[in-house]
N, C-alpha and C positions, 0 to 999 in steps of 0.2 A: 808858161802855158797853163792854162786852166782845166784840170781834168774834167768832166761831169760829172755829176755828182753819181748817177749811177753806177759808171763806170768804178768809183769808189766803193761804192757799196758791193758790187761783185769780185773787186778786188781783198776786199778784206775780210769779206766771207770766203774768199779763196784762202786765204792766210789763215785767217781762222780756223778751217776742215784742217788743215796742213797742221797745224800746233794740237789740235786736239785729237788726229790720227798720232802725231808723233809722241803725245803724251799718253794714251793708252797704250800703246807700242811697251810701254813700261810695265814689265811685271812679271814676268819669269825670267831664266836668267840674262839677258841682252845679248842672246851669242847667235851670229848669220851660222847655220850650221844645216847638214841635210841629214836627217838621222834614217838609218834601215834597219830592217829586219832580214835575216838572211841563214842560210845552211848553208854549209862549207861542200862543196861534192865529195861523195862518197864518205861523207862524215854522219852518216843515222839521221835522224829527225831532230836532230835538239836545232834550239831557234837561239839566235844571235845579236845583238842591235850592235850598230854599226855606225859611223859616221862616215861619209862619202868624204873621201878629199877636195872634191868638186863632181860638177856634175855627169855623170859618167865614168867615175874615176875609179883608183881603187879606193876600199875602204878598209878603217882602222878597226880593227875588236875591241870594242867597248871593256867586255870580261877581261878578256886578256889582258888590257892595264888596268883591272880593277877588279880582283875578285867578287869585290865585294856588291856589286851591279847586278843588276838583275838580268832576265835573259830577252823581256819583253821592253817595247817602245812604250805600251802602256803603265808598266810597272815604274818602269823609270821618270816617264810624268807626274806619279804620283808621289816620288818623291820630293816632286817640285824643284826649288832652286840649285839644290845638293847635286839630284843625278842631271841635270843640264848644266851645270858649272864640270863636272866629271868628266864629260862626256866633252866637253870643250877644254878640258887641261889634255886629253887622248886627243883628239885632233892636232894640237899645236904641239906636242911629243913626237910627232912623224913616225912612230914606233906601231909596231904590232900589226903593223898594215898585212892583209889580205887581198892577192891579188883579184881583180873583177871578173875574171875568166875564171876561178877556182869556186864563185859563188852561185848561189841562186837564192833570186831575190821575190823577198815574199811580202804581203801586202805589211806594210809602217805598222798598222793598226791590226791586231788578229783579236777577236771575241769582244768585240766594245762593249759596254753595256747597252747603247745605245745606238742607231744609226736613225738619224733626223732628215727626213728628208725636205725639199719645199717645193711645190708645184707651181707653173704659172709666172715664174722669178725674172723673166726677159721680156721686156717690150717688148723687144723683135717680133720673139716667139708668141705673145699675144694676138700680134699683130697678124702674124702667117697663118692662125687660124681665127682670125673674123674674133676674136676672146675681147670679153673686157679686162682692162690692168685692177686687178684684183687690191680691193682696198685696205687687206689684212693679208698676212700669211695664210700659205695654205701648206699646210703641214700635212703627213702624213710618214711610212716608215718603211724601214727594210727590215728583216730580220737579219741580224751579225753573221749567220749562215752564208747570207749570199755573197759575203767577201771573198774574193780571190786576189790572187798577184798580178802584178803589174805585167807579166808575161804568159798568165794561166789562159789555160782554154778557156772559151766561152761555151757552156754545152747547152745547145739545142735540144729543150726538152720534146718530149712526144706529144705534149697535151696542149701546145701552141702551136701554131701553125703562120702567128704573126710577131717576131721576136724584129727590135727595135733598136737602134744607137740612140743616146743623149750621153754628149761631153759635158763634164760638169767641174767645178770647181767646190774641191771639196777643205775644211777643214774641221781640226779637230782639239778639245777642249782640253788645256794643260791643267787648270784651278777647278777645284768646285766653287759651284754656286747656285743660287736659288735666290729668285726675284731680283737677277743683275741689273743694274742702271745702264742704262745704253751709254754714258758716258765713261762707264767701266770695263766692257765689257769686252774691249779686246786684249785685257790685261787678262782674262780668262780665255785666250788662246793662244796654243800650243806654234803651231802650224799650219801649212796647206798644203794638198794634196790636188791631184788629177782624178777622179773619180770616170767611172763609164755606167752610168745610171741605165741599165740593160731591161727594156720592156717588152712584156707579152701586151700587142696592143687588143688581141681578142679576150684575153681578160681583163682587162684595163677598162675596156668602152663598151662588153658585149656581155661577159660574164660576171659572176659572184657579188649580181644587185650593183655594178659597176662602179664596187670598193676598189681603189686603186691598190691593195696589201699584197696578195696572190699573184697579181701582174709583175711584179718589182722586184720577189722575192727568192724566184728560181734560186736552186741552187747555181753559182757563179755569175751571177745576176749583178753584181757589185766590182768590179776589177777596179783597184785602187794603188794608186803610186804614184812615180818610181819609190819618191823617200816622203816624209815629213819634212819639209820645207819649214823654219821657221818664221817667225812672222817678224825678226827683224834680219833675213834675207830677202823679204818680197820690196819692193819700194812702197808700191801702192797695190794691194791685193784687189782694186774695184776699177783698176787700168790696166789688163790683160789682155791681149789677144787669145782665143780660146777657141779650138779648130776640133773637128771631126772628121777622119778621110776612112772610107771605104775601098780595097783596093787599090790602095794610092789614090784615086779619087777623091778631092775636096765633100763633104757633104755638110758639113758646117765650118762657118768660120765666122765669127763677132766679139765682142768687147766685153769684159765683163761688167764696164761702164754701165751696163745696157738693164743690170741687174736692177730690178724694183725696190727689193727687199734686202741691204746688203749686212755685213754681217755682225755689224753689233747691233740692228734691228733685230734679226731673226735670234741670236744671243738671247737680248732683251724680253722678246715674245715669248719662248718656249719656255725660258727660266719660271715664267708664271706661272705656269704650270708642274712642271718636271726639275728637282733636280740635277743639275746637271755634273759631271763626273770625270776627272781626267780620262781620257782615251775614248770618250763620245765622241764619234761622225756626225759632222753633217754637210750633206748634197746640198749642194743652192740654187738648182735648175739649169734649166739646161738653154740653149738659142736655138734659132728657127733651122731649119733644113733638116728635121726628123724625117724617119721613113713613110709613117702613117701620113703625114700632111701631104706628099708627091702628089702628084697625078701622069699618072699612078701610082697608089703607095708602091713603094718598094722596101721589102722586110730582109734582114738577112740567111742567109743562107749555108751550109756548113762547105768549107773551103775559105769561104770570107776571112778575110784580116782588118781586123779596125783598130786606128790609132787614131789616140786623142791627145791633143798637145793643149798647153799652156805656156805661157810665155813664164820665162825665171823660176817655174816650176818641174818642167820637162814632159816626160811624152809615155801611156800605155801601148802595149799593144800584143792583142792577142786574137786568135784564129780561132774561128768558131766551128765547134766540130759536133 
């Protein structure tokens, strides 16, 4: 049987994205692992990193088989291959485990240097508000402030009146670099994360010369988790289901497919610029069914529960008070 030729030419472009995802895939240590940050209950404030034994599970004390470890998820990236090979000789030890009901779980990433965000990133979401698909990134930021936990309140500040869900897929950079090649560039990450990209839409569109910075950046503005997923646990990090529910309420739900700009693009772009630094965030936008777009918008309100899920990633969820 005689294929078309077209039919060829899409098939081996298919094989091709496939060999060249799976060969940047290569580059910190090759271990599917889910890594936390965490405080033991009634154990003071010191911080912990952890490895999930799956998802949901309980997790292993990094420290505890390893003095020599450090106490943060960022510190431990910086040691590159050492503390991710360490951190996966503790998982396959089945030792030191802490049970998951004795913990609380705090955001993978605490103090980044960096949180990158990107505007505009979803067709969908272009599309839901009449937007043209933007023909470069649109960058702009959060301050590292506005992280919370995967279970932390969302707090409803007083000087908004219009506060916003976007579920987002977020990750976070294991290598430094500067001016990465896009066909490198996912050997400079770490992991991924569920992020809740939380907006004031009247300072966003109404206020402060309508700089998106002020809007994004509320204190708890950021709620990030459950774990650092690494990136040879996800299969394909740009074929996700990726859902927003209010209330139990569905209010978003699309593909990460759907994403413009994905993420050894956006890699690529920012390195031009910036530096880039183990333990940097970056947000990648969000899909359509935000609150401002409704008609009527509908903003949240304190009593509210919003969870954001990911497929192979897992799920926030925090009550807005």
């Amino acid at each position: 049987m005689r294929i078309p030729l077209r039919s060829c030419c899409i098939f081996r472009s298919f094989i091709s994205q496939k060999q060249t995802l799976d060969t940047q895939r290569r580059g910190l240590s090759g271990a599917a692992m889910r890594l936390v940050q965490f405080r033991c209950r009634g154990d003071g404030d010191d911080v912990r990193v952890g490895v999930e034994q799956g998802q949901g599970l309980n997790v292993v004390d990094l420290k505890a088989f390893d003095s020599s470890m450090p106490s943060t998820v960022r510190e431990l990236l910086q040691l590159g291959d050492k503390g991710l090979e360490c951190a996966q000789r503790a998982l396959a030890s089945g030792k030191f485990v802490v049970e998951r009901a004795n913990i609380q779980l705090l955001s993978p990433i605490l103090a980044p240097e960096k949180v990158v965000c990107v505007g505009m990133n979803y067709r969908d979401h272009c599309l839901e508000q009449n937007a043209p698909i933007p023909e470069e990134p649109i960058i702009f930021s959060k301050f590292p402030s506005a992280i919370t936990g995967p279970y932390d309140h969302i707090i409803l500040p007083t000087e908004s009146q219009e506060v916003d869900w976007e579920v987002e897929l977020a990750f976070v950079i294991g290598r430094r670099g500067k001016h990465i090649k896009e066909s490198d560039a996912l050997s400079h990450v770490a992991g991924f994360a569920v992020a809740n990209d939380v907006s004031a839409r009247d300072w966003q569109f109404k206020r402060n010369g309508k700089q998106w910075l002020l809007s994004k950046t509320f204190d708890s503005f950021c709620p990030l988790g459950p774990a650092l997923v690494t990136i040879d646990a996800v299969k394909d990090p740009h074929n996700l289901g990726i859902r927003c529910l209010v209330n139990g309420d569905t209010v978003q739900s699309s593909n990460t497919s759907q994403m413009i700009f994905k993420t050894a693009e956006l890699i690529a772009w920012v390195s031009k610029f910036v530096t880039l630094t183990p333990g940097d965030v970056f947000l990648t936008g969000t899909p359509p069914g935000v609150g401002v777009f409704r008609n009527p918008p509908v903003f949240l309100k304190r009593g509210d529960t919003v969870e954001c899920q990911i497929d192979q990633i897992g799920s926030i969820i925090n009550k807005v008070v």
